[in-house]
N, C-alpha and C positions, 0 to 999 in steps of 0.2 A: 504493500500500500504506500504510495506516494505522496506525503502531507506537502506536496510542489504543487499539484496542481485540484481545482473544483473536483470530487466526485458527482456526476450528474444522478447517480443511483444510491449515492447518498442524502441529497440535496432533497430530492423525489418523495426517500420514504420520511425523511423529517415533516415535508410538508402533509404526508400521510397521516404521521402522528399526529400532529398538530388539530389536523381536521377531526380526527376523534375523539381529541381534549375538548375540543371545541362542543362537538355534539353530546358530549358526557356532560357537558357542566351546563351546557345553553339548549336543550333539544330545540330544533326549529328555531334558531336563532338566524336572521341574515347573512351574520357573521360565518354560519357554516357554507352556506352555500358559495361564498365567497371563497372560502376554503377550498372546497371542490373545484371552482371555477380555476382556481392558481396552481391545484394536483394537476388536473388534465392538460393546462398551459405549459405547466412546467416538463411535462411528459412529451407533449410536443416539440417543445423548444429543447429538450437534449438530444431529440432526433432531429431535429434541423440542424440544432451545433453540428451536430457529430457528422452528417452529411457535406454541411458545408465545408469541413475541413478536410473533405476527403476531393481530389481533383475530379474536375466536371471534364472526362474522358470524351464523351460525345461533342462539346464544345469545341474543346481542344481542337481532338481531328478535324473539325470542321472550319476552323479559326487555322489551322496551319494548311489545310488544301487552301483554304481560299487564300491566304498569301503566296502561298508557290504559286499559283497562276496566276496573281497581280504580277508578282516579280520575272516570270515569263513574258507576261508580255509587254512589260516594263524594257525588260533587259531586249528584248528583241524591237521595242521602239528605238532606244537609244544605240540597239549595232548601227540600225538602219540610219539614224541621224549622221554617226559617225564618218561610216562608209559613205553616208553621202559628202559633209564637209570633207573626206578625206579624197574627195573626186575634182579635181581641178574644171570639170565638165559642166559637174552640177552646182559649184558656186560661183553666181555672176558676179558679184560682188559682195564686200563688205556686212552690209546690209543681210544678206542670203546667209553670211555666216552667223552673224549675230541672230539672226531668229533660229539657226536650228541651232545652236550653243543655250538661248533659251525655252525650245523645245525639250531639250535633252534633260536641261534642270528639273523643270516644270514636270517630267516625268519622274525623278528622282525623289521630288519632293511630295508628289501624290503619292505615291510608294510608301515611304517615308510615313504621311501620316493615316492613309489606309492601316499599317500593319499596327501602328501605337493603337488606334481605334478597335480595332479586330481583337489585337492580345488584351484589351481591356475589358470586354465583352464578359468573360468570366468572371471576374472580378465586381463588376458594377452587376450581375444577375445574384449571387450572392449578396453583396450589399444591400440588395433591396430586398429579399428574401429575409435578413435578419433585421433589419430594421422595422418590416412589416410587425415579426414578433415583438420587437422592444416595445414597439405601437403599443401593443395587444397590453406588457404588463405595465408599462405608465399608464394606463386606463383601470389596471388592477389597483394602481396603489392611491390613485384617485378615491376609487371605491370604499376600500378599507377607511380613509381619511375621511369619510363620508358617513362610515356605522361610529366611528366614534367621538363626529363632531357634537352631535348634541348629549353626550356624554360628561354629564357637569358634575365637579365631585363639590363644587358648590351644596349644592343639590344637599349631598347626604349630611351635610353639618347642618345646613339648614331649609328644610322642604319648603317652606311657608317663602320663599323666595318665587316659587312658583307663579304664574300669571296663568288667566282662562287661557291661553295660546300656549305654553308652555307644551313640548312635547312628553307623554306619558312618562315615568320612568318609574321602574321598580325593584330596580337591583337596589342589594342591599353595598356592604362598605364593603366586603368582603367579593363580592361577585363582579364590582363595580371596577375593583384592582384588576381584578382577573380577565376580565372583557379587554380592561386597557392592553394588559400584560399582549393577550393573546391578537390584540392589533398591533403592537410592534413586532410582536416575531413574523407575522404575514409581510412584512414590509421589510423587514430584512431579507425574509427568504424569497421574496420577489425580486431584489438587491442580485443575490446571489443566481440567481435564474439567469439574470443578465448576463452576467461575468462567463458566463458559460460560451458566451459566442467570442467575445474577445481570448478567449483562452485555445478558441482552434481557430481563429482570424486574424491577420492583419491588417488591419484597415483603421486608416483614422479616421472616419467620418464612422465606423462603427464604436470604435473604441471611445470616439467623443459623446456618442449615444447613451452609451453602457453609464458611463460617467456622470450623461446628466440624471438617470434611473439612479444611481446610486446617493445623486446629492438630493435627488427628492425625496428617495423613503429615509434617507439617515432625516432631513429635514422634518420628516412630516411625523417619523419617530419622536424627535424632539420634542415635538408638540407634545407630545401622547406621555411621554417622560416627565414635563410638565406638571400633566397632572394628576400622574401615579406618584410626584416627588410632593406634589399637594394634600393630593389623599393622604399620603401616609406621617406627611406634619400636621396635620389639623387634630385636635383634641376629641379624642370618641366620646361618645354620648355617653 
């Protein structure tokens, strides 16, 4: 076992655990189905890592025919240019030379960013393929910041703070830690989901992706840290 790099089958059954904890203590809580939503994401996205870090074979070959026969008939425009510049017959002048000298470029330099275009094709299909998922779990960690916004531990020191608008609440001081608790670990291990693509990619438009997934659930943690560091300074009844 490697402690270098993410286990994605580690990662996987944590969040399995999690969603059990979850349903053991909250049944039919929102919070769980969230849970589930972040298992079966997270099972996806270690099969997209894991795919994407393996070379796209079919691209490839088709990205390397299709430059050998730019550069065929690349390389047989420019004999022909030559051979012609190199024919006293066929340049009248000056002029005749200089457009097939910028023919010849012109062909070199098409070539040129044909093949940069083509070997990037893999690369940028990939890229959009895991960015799609990063999509998917910045919309998770939205979610979660979502079950434990109106989660006020206000609330349990003092109920009568309540308004007719106020949203229902019924957890106790005790249950109310635990909801918190069990929305930062969703949002770490949605954190860690991420990291899973930069660990078999190089790319920095993905890596800078990963990055912003990582400052938003640490961020959105914070919050939640907040007020589990509230909960647990305020004076029990």
């Amino acid at each position: 076992m490697s402690f270098r790099t993410l286990d994605a089958s580690h990662i996987i059954g944590t969040i399995e655990r999690l969603c059990h904890r979850i349903e053991e203590r909250f049944p039919g809580a929102g919070l769980t189905g969230v849970g589930r939503d972040l298992f079966g994401l997270a099972r996806e996205c270690a099969r997209e890592a894991e795919r994407l870090g393996r070379p796209n074979w079919p691209v490839r070959l088709g990205v390397t025919a299709a430059i050998l026969l730019m550069a065929a008939v690349v390389v047989a425009a420019v004999s022909g240019v030559v051979q012609r510049l190199s024919s006293p017959s066929e340049v009248a002048g000056l002029s005749d030379f200089v457009q097939g000298v910028e023919a010849g470029v012109n062909d070199v330099v098409f070539l040129a960013i044909a093949v940069y275009f083509l070997a990037s094709i893999e690369g940028r299909l990939k890229r959009r393929a895991a960015l799609r998922r990063i999509h998917q779990l910045r919309s998770v960690a939205h979610i979660v910041d979502m079950h434990q916004l109106t989660k006020d531990p206000e609330y349990v020191n003092d109920p009568r703070i309540d308004t007719a608008s106020s949203p229902v609440r019924t957890m106790s001081r005790t249950e109310l830690g635990r909801y918190l608790d069990y929305c930062s670990e969703l949002l770490s291990l949605t954190g860690k989901v991420a990291a899973l693509f930069v660990q078999r990619m190089d790319d920095a438009v993905v890596l800078q992706a990963v990055n912003e997934i990582e400052d938003l659930t640490t961020g959105l943690s914070g919050k939640i840290w907040q007020k589990i560091t509230l909960l647990e300074s305020s004076p029990r009844a």
